[in-house]
N, C-alpha and C positions, 0 to 999 in steps of 0.2 A: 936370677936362677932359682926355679923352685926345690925346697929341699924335702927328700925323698926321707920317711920316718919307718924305722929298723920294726922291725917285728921281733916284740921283746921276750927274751926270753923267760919262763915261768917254772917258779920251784916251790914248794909248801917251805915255808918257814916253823911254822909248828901247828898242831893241831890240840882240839879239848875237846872234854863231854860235859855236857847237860842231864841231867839225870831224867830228862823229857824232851819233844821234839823243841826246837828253840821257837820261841814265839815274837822275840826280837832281839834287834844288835843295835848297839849305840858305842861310836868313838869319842872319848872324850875330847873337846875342843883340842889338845894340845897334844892326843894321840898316844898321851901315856899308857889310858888303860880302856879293854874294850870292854861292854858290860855286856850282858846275856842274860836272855831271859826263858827260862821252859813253862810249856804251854797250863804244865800243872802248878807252879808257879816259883818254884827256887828260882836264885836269884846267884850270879856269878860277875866278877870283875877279875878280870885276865891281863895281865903286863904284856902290852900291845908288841913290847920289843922279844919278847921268850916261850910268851904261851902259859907261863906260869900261875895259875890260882893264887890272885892274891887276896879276896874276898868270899865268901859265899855264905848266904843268909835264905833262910825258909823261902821267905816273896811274903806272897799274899793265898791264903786258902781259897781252893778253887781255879786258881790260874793267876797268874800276871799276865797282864795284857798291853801292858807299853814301859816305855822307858826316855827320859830325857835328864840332859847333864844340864846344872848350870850354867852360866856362860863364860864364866874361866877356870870349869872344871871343880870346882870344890866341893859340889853335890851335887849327889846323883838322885832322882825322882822315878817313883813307878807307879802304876795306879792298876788295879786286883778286881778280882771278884769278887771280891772281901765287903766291897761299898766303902772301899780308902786307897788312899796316895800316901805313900812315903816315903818322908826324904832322908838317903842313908849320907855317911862320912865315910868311904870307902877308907882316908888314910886311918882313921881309928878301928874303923870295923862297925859303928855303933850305925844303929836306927835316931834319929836327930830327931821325928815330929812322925805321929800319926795322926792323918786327915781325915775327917769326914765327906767323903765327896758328894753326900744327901739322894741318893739313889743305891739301887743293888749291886752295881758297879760300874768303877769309877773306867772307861774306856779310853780317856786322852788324859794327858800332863803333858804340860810344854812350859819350860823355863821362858821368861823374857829375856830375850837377846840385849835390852835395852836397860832391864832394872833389876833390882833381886824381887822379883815377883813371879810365881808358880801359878801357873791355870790348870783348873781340873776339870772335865767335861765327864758328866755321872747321866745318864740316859736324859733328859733334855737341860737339866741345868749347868751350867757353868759358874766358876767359884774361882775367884782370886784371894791368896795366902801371901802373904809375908813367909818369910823364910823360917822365921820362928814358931810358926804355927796359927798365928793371928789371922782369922776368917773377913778380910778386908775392903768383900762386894760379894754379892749373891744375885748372878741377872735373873731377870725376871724367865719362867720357860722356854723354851724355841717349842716350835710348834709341832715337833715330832723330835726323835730320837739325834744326837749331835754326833755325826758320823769323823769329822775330822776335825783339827785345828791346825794352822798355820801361820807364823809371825812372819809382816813384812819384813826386808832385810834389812831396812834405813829406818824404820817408825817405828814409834812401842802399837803397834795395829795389827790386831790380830783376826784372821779370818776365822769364822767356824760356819760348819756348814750343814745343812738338817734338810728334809723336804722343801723345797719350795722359798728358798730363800739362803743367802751370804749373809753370813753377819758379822761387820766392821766395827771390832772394837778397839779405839783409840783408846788407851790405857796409859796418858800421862799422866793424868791423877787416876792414883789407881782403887781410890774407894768412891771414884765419879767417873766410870767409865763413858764416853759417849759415843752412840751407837747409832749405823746407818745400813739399811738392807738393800741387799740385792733381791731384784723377785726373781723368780726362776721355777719354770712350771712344772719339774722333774725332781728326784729324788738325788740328793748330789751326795756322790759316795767317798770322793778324797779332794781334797783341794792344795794347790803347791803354788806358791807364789815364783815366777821368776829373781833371780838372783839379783838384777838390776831395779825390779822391783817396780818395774813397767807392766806387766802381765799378771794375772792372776786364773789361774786353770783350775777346771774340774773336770772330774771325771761322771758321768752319770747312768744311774738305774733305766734311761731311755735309750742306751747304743751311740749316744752323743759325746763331742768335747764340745766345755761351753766354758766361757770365760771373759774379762775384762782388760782393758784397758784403765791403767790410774796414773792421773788420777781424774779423769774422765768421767770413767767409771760409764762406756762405752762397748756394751756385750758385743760378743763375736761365736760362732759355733762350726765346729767340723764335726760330719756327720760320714757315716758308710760302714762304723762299725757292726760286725756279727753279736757282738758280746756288750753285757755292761763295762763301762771302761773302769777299771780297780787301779791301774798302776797307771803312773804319770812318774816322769823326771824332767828337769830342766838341766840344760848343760852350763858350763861356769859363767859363757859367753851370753847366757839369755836369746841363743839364738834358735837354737836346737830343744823343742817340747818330744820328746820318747812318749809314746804308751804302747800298753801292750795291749792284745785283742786275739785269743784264744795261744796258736801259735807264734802269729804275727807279733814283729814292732815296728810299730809305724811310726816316722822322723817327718815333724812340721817345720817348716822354716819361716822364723819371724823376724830373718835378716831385714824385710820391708816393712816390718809390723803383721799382725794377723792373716795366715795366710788362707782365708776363706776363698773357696771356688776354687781352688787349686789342688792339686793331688801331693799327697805325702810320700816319702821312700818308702818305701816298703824292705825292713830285715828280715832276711831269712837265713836262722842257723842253725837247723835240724832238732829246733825249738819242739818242745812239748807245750803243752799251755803256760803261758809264764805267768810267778807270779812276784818277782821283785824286777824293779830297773833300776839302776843310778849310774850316774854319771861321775868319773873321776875328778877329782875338786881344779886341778890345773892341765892335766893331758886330756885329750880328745878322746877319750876312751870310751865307750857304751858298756855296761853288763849289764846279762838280762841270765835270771835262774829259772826255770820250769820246774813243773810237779814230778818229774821224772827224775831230778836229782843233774838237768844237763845244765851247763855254764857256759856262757858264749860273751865274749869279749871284742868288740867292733872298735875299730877306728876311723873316726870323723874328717881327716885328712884328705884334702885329694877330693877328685871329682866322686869319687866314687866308694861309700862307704864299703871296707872292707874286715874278715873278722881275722884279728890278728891273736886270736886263743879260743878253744874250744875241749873242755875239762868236762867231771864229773861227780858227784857229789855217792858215798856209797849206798845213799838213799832217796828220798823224796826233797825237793829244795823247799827250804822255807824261808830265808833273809839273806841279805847282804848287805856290806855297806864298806866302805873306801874310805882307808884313810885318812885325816885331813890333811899330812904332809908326806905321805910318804908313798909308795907306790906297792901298797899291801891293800888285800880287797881279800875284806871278811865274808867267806860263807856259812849258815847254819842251815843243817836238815833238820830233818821232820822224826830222824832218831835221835838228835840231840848231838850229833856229830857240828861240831865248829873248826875250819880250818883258816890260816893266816895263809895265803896263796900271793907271795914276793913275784910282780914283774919286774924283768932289767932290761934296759935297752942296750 
């Protein structure tokens, strides 16, 4: 007997402001506390359970432009237009290290999943740090500007990704990174590893998804896109690749492995142009936010994807992101409005 899934109901838990439109959200691993970032660049950690300000610090002059937790929560990292990364101690209050990331500004930080080691991507360089501030490997350029980074789920291998090439850094020794490229004849705009850690996806400046198989390392491409493809999400199961494509979000199915020559679902939920997706970490859930400020909440259940919430933000949408345990899914606008939005079944 197949079991039929309730359409949950939805309530704001609490809401906050940014004293700018927010420019990111990051949940610390354990979901205590959410961090916020405004586009001018202060800097905000929120008690995930209240809504309550429990931090807030300048940022970086000229903007903040990313954010990433450690990996059991104990510091938080941002990287500015300042040309630095800094890693704060939300429980103290204090700034712990300020980086040099060797360019005008620093556009990636990503904690290793796997070591206490911090990667900074500054317009083609990338830089691994010790936690303490110790400048620990300097790679040599990428050959244009490093548009994203992404850690496998299982391996210290990190993707980053620039014009014309993936670059695979295996970072078990982390002041001898070694390193393997993917060629790629397009300009590659965001890169997401599946969860299983089978797949590796890009989105690109040619209207294309292109990506690999690992560890293969066996490209695959979906093409039909109107738009550059910006957003990509995987769902928990590594089955389900999202991206968005103006209004649209298109659902690939990689239940067989890559599903080239085949057609995508197509969502439709009175979507403006979208520009966040994720995926809820253990329900079948989809969110997708537009520039219009609309929110649309799909569930993967069933033959046939259906939208099980559709909300509105009082402005323009800028981010989102889902809880890691609990069934709260973070929005931030473009006026610096942040709302905690509680589904129940």
């Amino acid at each position: 007997m197949s079991s039929v899934e309730q359409t949950p109901t939805v309530r704001i838990r609490w809401t906050a402001d940014l004293a700018d439109g927010v420019q990111d959200l990051a949940w610390s691993p354990d979901g205590r506390w959410l961090a916020a970032a405004a586009v001018s660049g202060p800097l905000m950690v929120i008690d995930g359970a209240t809504g309550e300000i429990a931090r807030e610090w300048s940022g970086h002059d000229g903007g903040t432009l990313g954010l990433t937790w450690s990996r059991e929560g104990r510091w938080l990292a941002s990287g500015g237009q300042d040309g630095h990364a800094r890693i704060w101690d939300p429980d103290s209050g204090e700034e712990r290290v300020k980086l040099a990331g060797g360019s005008g500004w620093v556009g990636g930080v990503s904690f290793s999943p796997c070591a206490d080691l911090l990667i900074t991507a500054a317009g083609k360089e990338l830089r691994a740090w010790s936690l303490d501030g110790r400048l620990l490997h300097d790679t040599k350029p990428h050959a244009s500007t490093i548009t994203d980074l992404a850690w496998h789920p299982r391996q210290p291998l990190l993707a980053s990704s620039a014009y014309g090439k993936i670059h695979l850094w295996d970072w078990q020794s982390p002041d001898t990174p070694v390193e393997q490229t993917l060629p790629h004849p397009s300009s590659l705009l965001g890169v997401r590893w599946s969860p299983n850690g089978r797949y590796l996806a890009c989105g690109c400046q040619d209207n294309k998804l292109r990506g690999w198989t690992w560890p293969e390392a066996q490209d695959f491409q979906m093409s039909g896109y109107l738009t550059k493809v910006r957003v990509l999400a995987w769902d928990s199961a590594s089955r389900w690749l999202a991206a968005g494509d103006r209004e649209i979000v298109t659902l690939w199915d990689f239940a067989k492995g890559p599903p080239m020559g085949k057609a995508p679902l197509d969502l439709e939920g009175a979507l403006d142009v979208v520009r966040d997706l994720a995926f809820h970490p253990d329900r079948p859930w989809l969110a997708a936010g537009d520039q219009s400020g609309g929110l649309v909440v799909w569930t993967l259940r069933g033959r046939e994807p259906r939208v099980v919430w559709h909300g509105a933000l009082r402005g323009g949408f800028q981010r989102l992101a889902w809880h890691p345990k609990d069934h709260l899914l973070a929005v931030g606008g473009e006026d610096g409005a942040i709302a905690a939005f509680e589904f129940k079944r």
